[in-house]
C-alpha positions in Angstrom: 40.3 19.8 90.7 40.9 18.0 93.9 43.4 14.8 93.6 41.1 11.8 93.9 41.4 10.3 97.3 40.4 6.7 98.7 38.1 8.3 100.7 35.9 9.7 97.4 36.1 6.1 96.1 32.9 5.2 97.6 31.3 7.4 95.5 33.1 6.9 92.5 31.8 3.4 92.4 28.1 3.8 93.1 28.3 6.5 89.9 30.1 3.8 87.8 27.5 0.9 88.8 24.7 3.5 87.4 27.2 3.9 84.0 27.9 0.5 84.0 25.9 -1.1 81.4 26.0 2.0 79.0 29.5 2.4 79.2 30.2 -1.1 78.6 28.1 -1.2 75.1 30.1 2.0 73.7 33.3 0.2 74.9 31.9 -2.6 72.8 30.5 -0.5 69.7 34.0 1.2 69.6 35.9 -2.3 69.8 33.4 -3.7 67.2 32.7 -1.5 64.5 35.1 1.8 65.6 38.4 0.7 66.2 41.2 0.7 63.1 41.9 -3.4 62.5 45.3 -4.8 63.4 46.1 -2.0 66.2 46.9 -2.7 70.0 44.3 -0.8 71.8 46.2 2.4 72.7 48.1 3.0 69.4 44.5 1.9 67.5 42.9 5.0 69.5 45.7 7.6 68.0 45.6 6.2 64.7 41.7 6.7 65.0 41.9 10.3 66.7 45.0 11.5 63.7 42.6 10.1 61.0 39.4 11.5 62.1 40.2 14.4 64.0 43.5 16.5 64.9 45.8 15.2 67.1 47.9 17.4 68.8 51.0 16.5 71.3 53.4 19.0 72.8 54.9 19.3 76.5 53.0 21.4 79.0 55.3 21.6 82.9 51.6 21.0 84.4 51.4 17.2 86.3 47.0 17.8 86.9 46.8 18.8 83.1 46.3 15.9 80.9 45.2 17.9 77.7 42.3 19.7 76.1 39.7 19.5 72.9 39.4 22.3 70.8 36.0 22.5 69.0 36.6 23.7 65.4 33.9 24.7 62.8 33.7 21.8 61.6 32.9 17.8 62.4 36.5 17.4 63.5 37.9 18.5 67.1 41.5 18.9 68.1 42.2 16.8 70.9 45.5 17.8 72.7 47.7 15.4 74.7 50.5 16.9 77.4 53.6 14.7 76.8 54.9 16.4 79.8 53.1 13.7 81.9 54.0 10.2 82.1 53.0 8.2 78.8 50.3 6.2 81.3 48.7 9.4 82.2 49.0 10.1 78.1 47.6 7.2 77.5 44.3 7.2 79.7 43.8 10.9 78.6 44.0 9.6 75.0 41.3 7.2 75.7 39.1 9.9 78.0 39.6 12.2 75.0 38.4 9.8 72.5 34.9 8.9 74.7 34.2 12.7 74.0 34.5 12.8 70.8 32.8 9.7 69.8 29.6 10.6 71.7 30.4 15.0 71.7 29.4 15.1 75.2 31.0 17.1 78.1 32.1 19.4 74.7 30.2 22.0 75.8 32.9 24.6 75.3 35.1 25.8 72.6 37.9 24.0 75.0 37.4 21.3 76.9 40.1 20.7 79.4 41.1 17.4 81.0 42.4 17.4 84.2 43.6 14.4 87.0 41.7 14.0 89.8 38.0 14.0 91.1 35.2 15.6 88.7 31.4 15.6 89.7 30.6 16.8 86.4 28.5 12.9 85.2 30.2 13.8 81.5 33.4 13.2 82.9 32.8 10.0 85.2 31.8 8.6 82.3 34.9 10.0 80.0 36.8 8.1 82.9 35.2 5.0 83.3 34.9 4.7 79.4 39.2 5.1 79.4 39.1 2.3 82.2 36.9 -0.1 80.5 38.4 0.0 77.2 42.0 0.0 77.8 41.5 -2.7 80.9 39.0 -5.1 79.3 37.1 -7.2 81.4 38.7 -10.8 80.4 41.8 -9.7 79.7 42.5 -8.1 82.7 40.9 -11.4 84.8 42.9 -13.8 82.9 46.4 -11.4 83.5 46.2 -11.0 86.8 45.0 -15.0 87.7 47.9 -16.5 86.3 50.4 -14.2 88.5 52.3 -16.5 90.9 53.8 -13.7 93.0 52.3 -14.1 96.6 53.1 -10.1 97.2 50.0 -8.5 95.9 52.1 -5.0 95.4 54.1 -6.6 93.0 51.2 -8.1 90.6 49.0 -4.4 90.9 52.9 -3.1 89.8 53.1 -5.7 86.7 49.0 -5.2 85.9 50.0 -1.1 85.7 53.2 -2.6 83.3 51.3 -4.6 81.3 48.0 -2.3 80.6 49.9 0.6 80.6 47.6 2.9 82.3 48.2 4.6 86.0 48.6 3.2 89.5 45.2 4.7 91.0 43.2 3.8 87.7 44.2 -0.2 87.8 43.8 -0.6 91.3 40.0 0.8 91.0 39.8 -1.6 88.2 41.0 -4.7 90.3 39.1 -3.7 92.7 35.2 -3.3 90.6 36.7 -6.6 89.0 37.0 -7.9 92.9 40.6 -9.3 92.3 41.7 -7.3 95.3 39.7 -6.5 98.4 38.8 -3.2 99.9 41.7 -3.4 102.7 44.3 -3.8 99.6 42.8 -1.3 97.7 43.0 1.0 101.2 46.4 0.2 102.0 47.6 1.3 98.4 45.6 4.1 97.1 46.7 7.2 99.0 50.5 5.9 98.8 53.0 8.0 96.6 54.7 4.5 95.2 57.5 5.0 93.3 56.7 3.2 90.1 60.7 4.0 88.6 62.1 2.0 91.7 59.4 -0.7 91.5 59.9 -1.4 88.0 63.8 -1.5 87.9 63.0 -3.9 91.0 61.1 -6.1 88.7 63.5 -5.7 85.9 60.7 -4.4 84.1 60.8 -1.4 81.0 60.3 1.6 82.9 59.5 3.8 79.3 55.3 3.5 79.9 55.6 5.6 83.4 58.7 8.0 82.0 57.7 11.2 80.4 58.0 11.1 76.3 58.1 15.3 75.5 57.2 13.7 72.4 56.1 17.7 70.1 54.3 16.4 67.2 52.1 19.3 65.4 52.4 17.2 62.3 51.1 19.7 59.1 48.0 20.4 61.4 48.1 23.5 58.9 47.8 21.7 55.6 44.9 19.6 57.8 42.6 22.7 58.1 43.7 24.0 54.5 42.9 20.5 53.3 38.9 20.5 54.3 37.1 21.8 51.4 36.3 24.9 53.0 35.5 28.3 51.7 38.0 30.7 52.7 36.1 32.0 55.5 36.2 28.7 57.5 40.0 29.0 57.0 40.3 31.6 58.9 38.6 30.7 61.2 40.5 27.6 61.7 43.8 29.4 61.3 42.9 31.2 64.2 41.9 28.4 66.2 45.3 27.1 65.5 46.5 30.0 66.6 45.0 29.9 69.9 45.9 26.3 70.7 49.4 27.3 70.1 49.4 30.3 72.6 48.3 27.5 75.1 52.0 26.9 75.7 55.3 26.9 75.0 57.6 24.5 74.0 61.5 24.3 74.8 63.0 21.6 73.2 66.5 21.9 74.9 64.7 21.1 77.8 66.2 17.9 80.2 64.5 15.0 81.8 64.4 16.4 85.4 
Protein backbone atom coordinates (compact mmCIF):
# COMPACT_ATOMS: atom_id res chain seq x y z
CA UNK A 1 0.00 0.00 0.00
CA UNK A 2 1.45 3.13 -1.21
CA UNK A 3 2.47 5.85 1.70
CA UNK A 4 -0.17 8.54 1.37
CA UNK A 5 1.27 11.62 -0.24
CA UNK A 6 0.05 15.39 -0.30
CA UNK A 7 -0.37 14.96 -3.68
CA UNK A 8 -3.38 12.08 -3.09
CA UNK A 9 -4.87 14.58 -0.61
CA UNK A 10 -7.11 16.04 -3.19
CA UNK A 11 -8.81 12.99 -3.43
CA UNK A 12 -8.87 11.99 -0.10
CA UNK A 13 -11.00 14.96 0.69
CA UNK A 14 -13.58 14.94 -2.04
CA UNK A 15 -14.16 10.95 -0.74
CA UNK A 16 -14.52 12.28 2.86
CA UNK A 17 -17.09 15.22 1.88
CA UNK A 18 -19.21 12.23 0.22
CA UNK A 19 -18.77 10.23 3.98
CA UNK A 20 -19.18 13.17 5.74
CA UNK A 21 -22.52 13.21 7.11
CA UNK A 22 -22.68 9.34 7.69
CA UNK A 23 -19.58 9.09 9.32
CA UNK A 24 -20.32 11.85 11.53
CA UNK A 25 -23.77 10.13 12.94
CA UNK A 26 -21.83 6.71 13.77
CA UNK A 27 -19.11 8.92 15.39
CA UNK A 28 -22.19 10.28 17.27
CA UNK A 29 -24.17 6.89 17.82
CA UNK A 30 -20.89 5.41 19.22
CA UNK A 31 -20.16 8.51 21.57
CA UNK A 32 -23.95 8.44 22.61
CA UNK A 33 -25.14 5.18 23.23
CA UNK A 34 -21.74 2.90 22.45
CA UNK A 35 -19.02 4.20 24.31
CA UNK A 36 -18.16 2.65 28.17
CA UNK A 37 -19.11 5.90 30.61
CA UNK A 38 -16.26 7.61 32.49
CA UNK A 39 -13.40 6.58 29.72
CA UNK A 40 -11.15 9.14 27.75
CA UNK A 41 -11.88 8.37 24.31
CA UNK A 42 -8.89 6.12 23.37
CA UNK A 43 -8.79 3.94 26.57
CA UNK A 44 -12.97 3.90 26.32
CA UNK A 45 -12.40 2.22 22.74
CA UNK A 46 -10.05 -0.75 24.34
CA UNK A 47 -12.15 -1.21 27.24
CA UNK A 48 -15.13 -1.54 24.57
CA UNK A 49 -13.07 -3.82 22.06
CA UNK A 50 -11.64 -6.35 25.41
CA UNK A 51 -15.28 -6.47 26.60
CA UNK A 52 -17.00 -7.25 23.42
CA UNK A 53 -14.58 -8.74 21.32
CA UNK A 54 -10.77 -10.07 21.72
CA UNK A 55 -8.25 -7.81 21.92
CA UNK A 56 -4.98 -8.86 20.99
CA UNK A 57 -1.47 -6.76 21.33
CA UNK A 58 1.97 -8.18 20.56
CA UNK A 59 5.05 -6.49 18.69
CA UNK A 60 5.26 -7.07 14.91
CA UNK A 61 9.08 -5.25 13.30
CA UNK A 62 6.56 -4.07 10.39
CA UNK A 63 6.30 0.21 10.46
CA UNK A 64 3.07 -0.10 7.30
CA UNK A 65 1.36 -2.86 9.48
CA UNK A 66 -0.96 -1.51 12.02
CA UNK A 67 -2.85 -4.80 12.85
CA UNK A 68 -5.43 -7.23 11.61
CA UNK A 69 -9.17 -8.69 12.53
CA UNK A 70 -9.66 -12.14 12.74
CA UNK A 71 -13.25 -13.30 12.09
CA UNK A 72 -14.16 -16.12 14.41
CA UNK A 73 -17.35 -18.38 14.38
CA UNK A 74 -18.92 -16.47 16.32
CA UNK A 75 -20.38 -12.57 16.93
CA UNK A 76 -16.99 -11.63 18.37
CA UNK A 77 -13.74 -10.76 16.12
CA UNK A 78 -10.18 -10.58 17.27
CA UNK A 79 -8.88 -7.32 16.53
CA UNK A 80 -4.96 -7.26 16.63
CA UNK A 81 -2.91 -4.16 17.45
CA UNK A 82 1.16 -4.08 16.46
CA UNK A 83 2.77 -2.46 19.58
CA UNK A 84 5.77 -2.35 17.48
CA UNK A 85 4.48 1.00 16.03
CA UNK A 86 4.34 4.14 17.87
CA UNK A 87 1.34 4.18 20.47
CA UNK A 88 -0.33 7.17 17.97
CA UNK A 89 -0.25 4.79 15.10
CA UNK A 90 -1.74 2.20 17.91
CA UNK A 91 -4.05 4.37 18.73
CA UNK A 92 -5.74 5.39 15.33
CA UNK A 93 -5.57 1.70 14.30
CA UNK A 94 -7.50 0.97 17.51
CA UNK A 95 -10.13 3.34 16.46
CA UNK A 96 -9.99 2.22 12.50
CA UNK A 97 -10.39 -1.34 14.01
CA UNK A 98 -13.29 -0.52 16.07
CA UNK A 99 -15.37 1.32 12.86
CA UNK A 100 -15.20 -2.35 11.38
CA UNK A 101 -16.51 -3.99 13.90
CA UNK A 102 -19.28 -1.90 14.87
CA UNK A 103 -20.78 -1.71 11.39
CA UNK A 104 -18.78 -5.55 10.04
CA UNK A 105 -17.91 -3.90 6.90
CA UNK A 106 -14.60 -4.08 4.94
CA UNK A 107 -14.59 -7.74 7.03
CA UNK A 108 -14.95 -9.57 4.08
CA UNK A 109 -12.16 -11.95 4.95
CA UNK A 110 -11.30 -14.35 7.59
CA UNK A 111 -8.34 -11.52 8.27
CA UNK A 112 -8.68 -8.23 7.63
CA UNK A 113 -5.36 -6.45 7.64
CA UNK A 114 -4.73 -2.81 8.40
CA UNK A 115 -2.15 -1.13 6.78
CA UNK A 116 -0.74 2.86 6.75
CA UNK A 117 -0.98 4.62 3.78
CA UNK A 118 -3.42 5.22 0.84
CA UNK A 119 -6.40 2.59 0.30
CA UNK A 120 -9.02 3.02 -2.61
CA UNK A 121 -10.97 0.35 -1.15
CA UNK A 122 -14.46 3.04 0.15
CA UNK A 123 -14.56 0.47 3.43
CA UNK A 124 -11.43 1.69 4.34
CA UNK A 125 -11.73 5.57 3.78
CA UNK A 126 -14.33 5.35 5.78
CA UNK A 127 -12.50 3.07 8.70
CA UNK A 128 -10.14 6.11 8.43
CA UNK A 129 -12.15 9.01 8.52
CA UNK A 130 -14.33 7.36 11.23
CA UNK A 131 -10.68 7.02 13.47
CA UNK A 132 -10.22 10.83 12.56
CA UNK A 133 -13.56 12.04 13.55
CA UNK A 134 -13.87 10.32 16.74
CA UNK A 135 -10.66 10.60 18.30
CA UNK A 136 -10.35 14.53 16.89
CA UNK A 137 -13.86 15.75 17.61
CA UNK A 138 -14.99 18.63 15.91
CA UNK A 139 -15.25 21.21 19.03
CA UNK A 140 -12.73 19.98 20.79
CA UNK A 141 -10.26 20.15 18.44
CA UNK A 142 -11.48 23.99 17.36
CA UNK A 143 -11.47 25.19 20.84
CA UNK A 144 -7.61 23.47 21.36
CA UNK A 145 -6.00 24.70 18.75
CA UNK A 146 -7.71 28.66 19.05
CA UNK A 147 -6.49 29.23 22.34
CA UNK A 148 -2.68 28.39 21.25
CA UNK A 149 -0.66 31.63 21.52
CA UNK A 150 2.42 30.25 19.63
CA UNK A 151 2.86 32.43 16.42
CA UNK A 152 4.99 29.28 14.81
CA UNK A 153 2.23 27.18 13.33
CA UNK A 154 4.74 23.99 13.43
CA UNK A 155 4.76 24.12 16.95
CA UNK A 156 0.81 24.19 17.67
CA UNK A 157 0.19 21.18 14.66
CA UNK A 158 3.21 19.51 17.13
CA UNK A 159 1.17 20.17 20.47
CA UNK A 160 -2.44 19.28 18.55
CA UNK A 161 -0.54 15.68 17.63
CA UNK A 162 0.55 15.76 21.78
CA UNK A 163 -2.64 16.49 22.92
CA UNK A 164 -5.00 14.11 20.66
CA UNK A 165 -2.53 11.65 20.49
CA UNK A 166 -2.99 10.51 17.05
CA UNK A 167 -0.21 10.90 14.04
CA UNK A 168 1.45 13.85 12.34
CA UNK A 169 -0.25 13.27 8.78
CA UNK A 170 -3.74 12.35 10.35
CA UNK A 171 -3.99 15.86 12.46
CA UNK A 172 -2.87 18.00 9.93
CA UNK A 173 -5.68 16.58 7.42
CA UNK A 174 -7.88 17.19 10.28
CA UNK A 175 -6.83 20.99 10.75
CA UNK A 176 -6.94 21.32 7.47
CA UNK A 177 -11.06 19.90 6.63
CA UNK A 178 -11.52 21.87 10.01
CA UNK A 179 -9.82 25.03 7.93
CA UNK A 180 -7.55 25.99 10.90
CA UNK A 181 -4.54 25.80 8.61
CA UNK A 182 -4.48 26.59 4.96
CA UNK A 183 -3.57 24.45 1.98
CA UNK A 184 0.17 26.10 1.71
CA UNK A 185 0.65 24.95 5.58
CA UNK A 186 -0.76 21.82 5.00
CA UNK A 187 1.79 21.63 1.70
CA UNK A 188 4.69 22.65 3.35
CA UNK A 189 4.32 20.03 6.16
CA UNK A 190 2.84 16.88 4.82
CA UNK A 191 5.63 15.16 2.79
CA UNK A 192 8.25 16.25 5.67
CA UNK A 193 9.88 13.35 7.80
CA UNK A 194 9.51 15.63 11.13
CA UNK A 195 11.09 14.33 13.91
CA UNK A 196 8.40 14.25 16.51
CA UNK A 197 11.18 12.88 19.46
CA UNK A 198 13.24 16.11 18.87
CA UNK A 199 10.15 18.36 18.53
CA UNK A 200 8.64 17.23 21.66
CA UNK A 201 11.81 17.29 23.96
CA UNK A 202 11.95 20.92 22.29
CA UNK A 203 8.64 21.64 23.78
CA UNK A 204 9.33 19.94 26.97
CA UNK A 205 6.55 17.82 26.14
CA UNK A 206 6.02 13.75 27.17
CA UNK A 207 7.37 12.07 24.33
CA UNK A 208 5.69 8.34 25.53
CA UNK A 209 2.37 8.82 22.91
CA UNK A 210 4.90 8.82 19.68
CA UNK A 211 7.54 6.03 21.40
CA UNK A 212 6.87 2.50 20.74
CA UNK A 213 5.08 0.55 23.85
CA UNK A 214 6.05 -3.50 22.76
CA UNK A 215 3.31 -3.72 25.16
CA UNK A 216 2.51 -8.30 24.57
CA UNK A 217 -0.80 -8.68 26.12
CA UNK A 218 -2.58 -12.11 25.01
CA UNK A 219 -4.48 -11.87 28.24
CA UNK A 220 -6.39 -15.68 28.83
CA UNK A 221 -7.58 -15.13 25.12
CA UNK A 222 -7.83 -19.06 25.74
CA UNK A 223 -10.17 -19.19 28.64
CA UNK A 224 -12.14 -16.30 26.29
CA UNK A 225 -12.98 -18.84 23.54
CA UNK A 226 -13.48 -21.79 26.18
CA UNK A 227 -15.75 -19.39 28.02
CA UNK A 228 -18.56 -18.92 25.04
CA UNK A 229 -20.98 -21.56 25.58
CA UNK A 230 -20.03 -23.46 22.71
CA UNK A 231 -20.34 -27.01 21.79
CA UNK A 232 -17.12 -28.53 21.52
CA UNK A 233 -16.88 -28.30 17.84
CA UNK A 234 -16.82 -24.46 17.85
CA UNK A 235 -13.86 -24.88 20.27
CA UNK A 236 -11.91 -26.23 17.98
CA UNK A 237 -12.51 -24.28 15.76
CA UNK A 238 -11.56 -21.34 17.78
CA UNK A 239 -8.49 -23.05 19.18
CA UNK A 240 -7.35 -23.18 15.76
CA UNK A 241 -7.98 -19.75 14.93
CA UNK A 242 -5.90 -18.93 17.93
CA UNK A 243 -3.56 -20.88 16.60
CA UNK A 244 -3.24 -19.10 13.43
CA UNK A 245 -3.17 -15.59 14.80
CA UNK A 246 -0.26 -16.74 16.80
CA UNK A 247 1.81 -18.02 13.80
CA UNK A 248 1.34 -14.36 12.52
CA UNK A 249 4.44 -13.52 14.43
CA UNK A 250 6.89 -13.87 16.83
CA UNK A 251 7.54 -12.22 19.85
CA UNK A 252 11.14 -11.66 21.51
CA UNK A 253 10.81 -10.01 24.59
CA UNK A 254 14.59 -9.47 25.25
CA UNK A 255 14.30 -7.26 22.48
CA UNK A 256 15.76 -3.29 22.89
CA UNK A 257 14.27 -0.05 22.01
CA UNK A 258 16.29 0.53 18.75
Amino acid sequence: MPELKFQNLSLLFQENEKIKQEINEQVSNYRTYIHPRSWEIIDGIRVYIENEHFLIEAPINDDSFGGFIRSTNTKKFICYINTEQPRIYQNFTLAHELYHVLTLQGIKESIHMVKAGLDDDLDERKADYFASVLLMEEHTVLNFYQQLKDKDELTKIIKSVFRFKVPFKAVLIRLYELKLIGIDTLEEFFDQKINLKEKFKALGLDPSSIEKSKVVIFKDLDSLMENTSLPDSAHEVNKTVLDEVNAYFSIDDTKGDE
